[in-house]
C-alpha positions in Angstrom: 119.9 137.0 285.1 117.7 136.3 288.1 116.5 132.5 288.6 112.6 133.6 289.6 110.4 136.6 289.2 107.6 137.1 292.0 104.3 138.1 291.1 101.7 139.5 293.8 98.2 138.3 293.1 94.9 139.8 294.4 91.2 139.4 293.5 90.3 142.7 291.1 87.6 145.0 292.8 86.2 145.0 289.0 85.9 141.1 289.7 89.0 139.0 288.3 92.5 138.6 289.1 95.2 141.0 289.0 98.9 140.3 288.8 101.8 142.7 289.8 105.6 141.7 289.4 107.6 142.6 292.4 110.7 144.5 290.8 109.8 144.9 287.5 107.2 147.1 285.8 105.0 144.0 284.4 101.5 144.1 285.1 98.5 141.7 283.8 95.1 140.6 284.5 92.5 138.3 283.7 89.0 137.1 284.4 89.9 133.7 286.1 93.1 132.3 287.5 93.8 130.0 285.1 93.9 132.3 282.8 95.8 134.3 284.8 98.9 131.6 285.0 98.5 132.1 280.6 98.6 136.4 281.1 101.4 135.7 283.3 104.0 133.4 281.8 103.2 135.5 278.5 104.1 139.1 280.4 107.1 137.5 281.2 108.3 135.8 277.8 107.0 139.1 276.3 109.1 141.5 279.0 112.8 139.8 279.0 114.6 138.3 276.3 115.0 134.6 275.9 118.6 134.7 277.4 117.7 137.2 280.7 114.2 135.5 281.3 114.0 134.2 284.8 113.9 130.3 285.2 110.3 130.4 287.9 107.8 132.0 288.5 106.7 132.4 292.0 103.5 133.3 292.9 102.0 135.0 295.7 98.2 135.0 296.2 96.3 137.6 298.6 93.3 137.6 299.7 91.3 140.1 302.1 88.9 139.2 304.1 87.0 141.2 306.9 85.3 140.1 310.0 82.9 142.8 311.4 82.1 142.3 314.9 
């Protein structure tokens, strides 16, 4: 059993949030990031039983920006 799971989190080009676990083939989205948090403990309690589920979830939040000059 591992004691976290890490999610990668980036603003969808569709508009949105998308979430991508590191490791594992769980992948969720949703229009704000609150309601991303929900998609995202669900995926998990969904993917791994109750006795392998990891105890965190950490989550890492990307965003691009560009600077033309």
């Amino acid at each position: 059993m591992e004691s976290e799971i890490i999610f990668y989190i980036e603003e969808s080009a569709e508009g949105g949030f998308e979430a991508k676990a590191l490791g594992h083939s769980i992948f969720t989205e949703a229009e704000t990031y609150e309601e991303l948090w929900q998609m995202i403990e669900n995926a998990v309690r969904c993917h791994f039983d109750e006795d392998n589920r990891p105890h965190l979830i950490r989550l890492y939040y990307v965003k691009e920006e560009v600077i033309a000059l």
